[in-house]
C-alpha positions in Angstrom: -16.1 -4.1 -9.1 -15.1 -7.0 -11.7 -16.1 -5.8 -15.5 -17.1 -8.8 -17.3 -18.0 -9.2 -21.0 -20.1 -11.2 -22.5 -20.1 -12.0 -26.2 -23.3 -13.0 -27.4 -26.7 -12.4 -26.3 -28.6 -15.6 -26.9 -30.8 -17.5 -24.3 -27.1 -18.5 -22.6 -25.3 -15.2 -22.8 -28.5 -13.5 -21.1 -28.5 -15.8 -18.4 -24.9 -15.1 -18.2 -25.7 -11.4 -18.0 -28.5 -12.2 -15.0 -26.3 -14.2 -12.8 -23.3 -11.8 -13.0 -25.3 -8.7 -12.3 -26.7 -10.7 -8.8 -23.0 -10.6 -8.1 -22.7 -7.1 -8.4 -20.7 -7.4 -11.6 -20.2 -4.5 -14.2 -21.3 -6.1 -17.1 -21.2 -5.1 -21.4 -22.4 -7.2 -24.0 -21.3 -7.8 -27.9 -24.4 -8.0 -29.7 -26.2 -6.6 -32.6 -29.4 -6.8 -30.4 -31.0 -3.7 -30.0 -33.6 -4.7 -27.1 -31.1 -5.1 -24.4 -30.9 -2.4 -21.8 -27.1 -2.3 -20.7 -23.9 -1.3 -22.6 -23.7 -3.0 -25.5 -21.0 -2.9 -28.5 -21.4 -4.1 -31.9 -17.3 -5.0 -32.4 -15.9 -7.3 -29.9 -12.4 -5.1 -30.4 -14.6 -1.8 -29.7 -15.8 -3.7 -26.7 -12.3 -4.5 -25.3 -10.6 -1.1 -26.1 -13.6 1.2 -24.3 -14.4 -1.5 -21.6 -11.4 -2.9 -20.5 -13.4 -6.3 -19.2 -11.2 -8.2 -16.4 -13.0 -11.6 -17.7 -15.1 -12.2 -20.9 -17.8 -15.1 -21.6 -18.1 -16.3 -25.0 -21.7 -17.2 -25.4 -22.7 -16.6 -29.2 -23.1 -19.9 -31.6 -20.9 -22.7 -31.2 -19.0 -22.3 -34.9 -17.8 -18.6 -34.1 -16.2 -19.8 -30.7 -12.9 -20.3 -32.3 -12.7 -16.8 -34.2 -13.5 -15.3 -31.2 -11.3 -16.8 -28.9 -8.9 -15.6 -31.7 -9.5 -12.3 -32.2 -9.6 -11.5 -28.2 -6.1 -13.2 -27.7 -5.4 -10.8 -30.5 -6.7 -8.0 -29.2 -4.0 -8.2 -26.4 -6.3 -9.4 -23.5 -4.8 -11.5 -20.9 -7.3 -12.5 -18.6 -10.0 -15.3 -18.3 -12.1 -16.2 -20.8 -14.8 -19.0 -20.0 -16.3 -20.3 -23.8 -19.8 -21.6 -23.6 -19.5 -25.1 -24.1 -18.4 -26.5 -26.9 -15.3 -24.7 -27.9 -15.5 -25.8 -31.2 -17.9 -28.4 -33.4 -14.2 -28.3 -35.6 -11.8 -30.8 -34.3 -9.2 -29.5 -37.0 -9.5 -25.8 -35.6 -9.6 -26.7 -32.1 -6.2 -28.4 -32.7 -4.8 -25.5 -34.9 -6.0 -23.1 -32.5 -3.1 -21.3 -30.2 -4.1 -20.1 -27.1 -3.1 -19.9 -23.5 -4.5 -22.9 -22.0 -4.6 -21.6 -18.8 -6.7 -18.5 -19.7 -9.6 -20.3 -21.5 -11.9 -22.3 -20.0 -15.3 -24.7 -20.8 -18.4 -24.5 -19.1 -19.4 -27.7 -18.5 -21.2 -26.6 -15.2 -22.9 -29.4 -14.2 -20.5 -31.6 -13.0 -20.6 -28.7 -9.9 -24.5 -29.6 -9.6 -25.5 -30.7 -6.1 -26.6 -33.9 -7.3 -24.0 -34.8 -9.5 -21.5 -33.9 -6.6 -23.9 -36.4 -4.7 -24.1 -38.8 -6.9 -20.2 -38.7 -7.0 -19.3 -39.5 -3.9 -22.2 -42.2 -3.5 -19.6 -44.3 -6.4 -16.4 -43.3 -4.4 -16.5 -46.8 -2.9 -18.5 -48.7 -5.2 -17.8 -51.2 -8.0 -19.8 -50.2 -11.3 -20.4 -52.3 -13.4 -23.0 -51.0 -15.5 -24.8 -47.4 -16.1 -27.2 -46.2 -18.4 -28.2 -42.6 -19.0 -31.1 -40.9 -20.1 -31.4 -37.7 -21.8 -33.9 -36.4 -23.9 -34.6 -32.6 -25.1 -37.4 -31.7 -27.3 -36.0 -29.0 -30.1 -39.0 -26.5 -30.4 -39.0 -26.0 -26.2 -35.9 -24.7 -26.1 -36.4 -21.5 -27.5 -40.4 -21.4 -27.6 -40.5 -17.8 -29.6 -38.2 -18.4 -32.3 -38.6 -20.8 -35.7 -36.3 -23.7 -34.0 -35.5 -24.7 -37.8 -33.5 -21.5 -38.3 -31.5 -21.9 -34.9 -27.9 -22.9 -35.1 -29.0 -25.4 -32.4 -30.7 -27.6 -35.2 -27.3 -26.9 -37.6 -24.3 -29.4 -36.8 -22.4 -27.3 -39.2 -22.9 -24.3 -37.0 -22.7 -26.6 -33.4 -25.7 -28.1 -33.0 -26.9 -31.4 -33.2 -27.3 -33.8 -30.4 -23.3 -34.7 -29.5 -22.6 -30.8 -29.1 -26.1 -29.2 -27.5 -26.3 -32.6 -25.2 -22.6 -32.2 -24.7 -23.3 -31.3 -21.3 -24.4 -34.9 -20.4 -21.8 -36.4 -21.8 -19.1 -34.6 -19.6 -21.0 -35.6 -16.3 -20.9 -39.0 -17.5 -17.4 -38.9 -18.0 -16.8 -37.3 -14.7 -18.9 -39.9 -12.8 -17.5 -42.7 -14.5 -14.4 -41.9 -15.9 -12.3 -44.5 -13.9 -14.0 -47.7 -15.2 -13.2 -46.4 -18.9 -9.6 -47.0 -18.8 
């Protein structure tokens, strides 16, 4: 059975938790949440030491991505590590930053969407010329119960804003149409 941790028990890092334990994964969380019924750990070393996770998802706020990739590297783990996406809203870290490349990886999952995949292939053989896209979130929806004013998703210096919480778009747009860029 794959362990997997997951570090951060937001909206993401719960859905995380959900779709991992539909695939029969063993799964511990770093959290100081106290309403979550698995194993949870407070330290993300404490985590690593006692757990022994074979793959770990970063999922807590987008400015403590790069402090964590950090301190598991420097915990001695060698496995894979997927970071909620963005890695960083800190250009200057994300450079400075020394990882194995090969271990860490971005979710930008929906280039994999059905659609998308769909929508792909339909421009294989076509000539683009032009393309607009739409995308448009209202702040209060996305997490109804909490004061959206007070969520790092409203705080660029913590990773929100609209060029890192959208950021999803962006990278389907890039996959789609990357070729008539350059």
């Amino acid at each position: 059975m794959t362990k997997s941790l997951i570090i951060g028990a937001g909206s993401i890092g719960i859905r995380h938790m959900e779709i991992l334990e539909e695939l029969g994964h063993e799964i511990a969380i770093v959290s100081n949440r106290t309403d979550i019924s698995i194993l949870t750990f407070l330290k993300i070393n404490k985590a690593l030491e006692i757990f022994k996770p074979d793959y770990i998802i970063i999922a807590n706020e987008t400015y403590k991505h790069i402090e964590t990739i950090i301190k598991i590297f420097d915990c001695g783990f060698q496995n894979k590590v997927l970071v909620e996406k963005p890695i960083s809203q800190d250009l200057k870290k994300i450079s400075s930053l020394k990882y194995p490349t090969d271990m860490v990886f971005v979710g930008y999952n929906l280039r994999f969407h059905p659609c998308i995949q769909f929508i792909k292939e339909l421009l294989y053989s076509e000539t683009i010329l032009s393309a607009n896209i739409y995308v448009g979130q209202f702040l209060p929806h996305w997490r109804p119960n909490r004061d959206y004013k007070k969520s790092y998703s409203s705080d660029h210096r913590k990773g929100g804003g609209v060029l890192l919480e959208l950021s999803h778009e962006l990278d389907y747009l890039l996959y789609l149409f990357a070729l008539i860029l350059y």
